[in-house]
C-alpha positions, 0 to 999 in steps of 0.5 A: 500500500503506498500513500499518495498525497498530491500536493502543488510544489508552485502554489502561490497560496501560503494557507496551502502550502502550510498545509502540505507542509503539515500532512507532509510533516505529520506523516514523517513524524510517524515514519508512514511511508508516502509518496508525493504527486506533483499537481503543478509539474505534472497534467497526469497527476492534477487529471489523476487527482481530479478525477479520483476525488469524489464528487461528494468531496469536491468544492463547489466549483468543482476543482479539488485543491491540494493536499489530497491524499489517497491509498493507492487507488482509495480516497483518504480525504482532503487536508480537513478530513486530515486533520479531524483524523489527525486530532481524533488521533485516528490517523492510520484508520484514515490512511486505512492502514495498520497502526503500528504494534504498541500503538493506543488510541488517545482515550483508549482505556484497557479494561478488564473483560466484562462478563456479559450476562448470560455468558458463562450460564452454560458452565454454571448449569453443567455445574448444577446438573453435575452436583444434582447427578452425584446427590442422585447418585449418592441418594440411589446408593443409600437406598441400595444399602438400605434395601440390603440390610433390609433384606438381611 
């Protein structure tokens, strides 16, 4: 899986470029490997990015700005989405790739499992029936006994 984040190299916007520059340096920061698709040098990839933002995703003018990312041929999101994903701390579900071993959500409590009710009544009532088996059981054998010296 390779990430894409297209991005503008000659943007004359700043409020842009500051934001490739924090997907971009956001990504590094967590050693997530990416490659960087040039929209201003090359038509094939604006097309490419044009083309594969969703229709849903894109502004009303019609005309998607960078940083767009994607995974592979998936659409992750806009540099928003992005950075809701990245807040949330929910960045790799974003990218929709696997967070690294150790890895916790902020928030993320360890619990204890929970013994959900009626989980565990099917031991509890093979228990029973295994105790009122052997009562049986032992009550038979007194009666034997009893027949026996009855008999005698």
């Amino acid at each position: 899986m390779v990430i894409k984040v297209f991005l503008a190299s000659s943007s004359g916007s700043t409020a842009i470029k500051k934001k490739q520059q924090d997907v971009l340096g956001f990504l590094e920061a967590l050693k997530i490997d990416f490659t960087q698709l040039d929209i201003a040098c090359s038509e094939d990839n604006r097309m490419w990015m044009r083309e594969n933002v969703p229709g849903e995703k894109k502004p009303a003018n019609g005309i998607p700005l960078p940083p767009q990312i994607f995974n592979e041929e998936s659409y992750c999101g806009d540099y928003e989405t992005f950075f809701d994903a990245k807040e949330d701390n929910d960045v790799y579900t974003f990218l929709g790739i696997a967070p690294p071993e150790g890895f916790k959500k902020r928030g993320a409590v360890e619990e204890e499992p929970q013994e959900v009710e009626g989980e565990g009544e099917d031991e509890k009532d093979e228990e029973e029936l295994r105790q009122l088996e052997d009562e049986e059981e032992a009550q038979a054998s007194e009666e034997e006994e009893e027949e026996e010296e009855e008999e005698a």
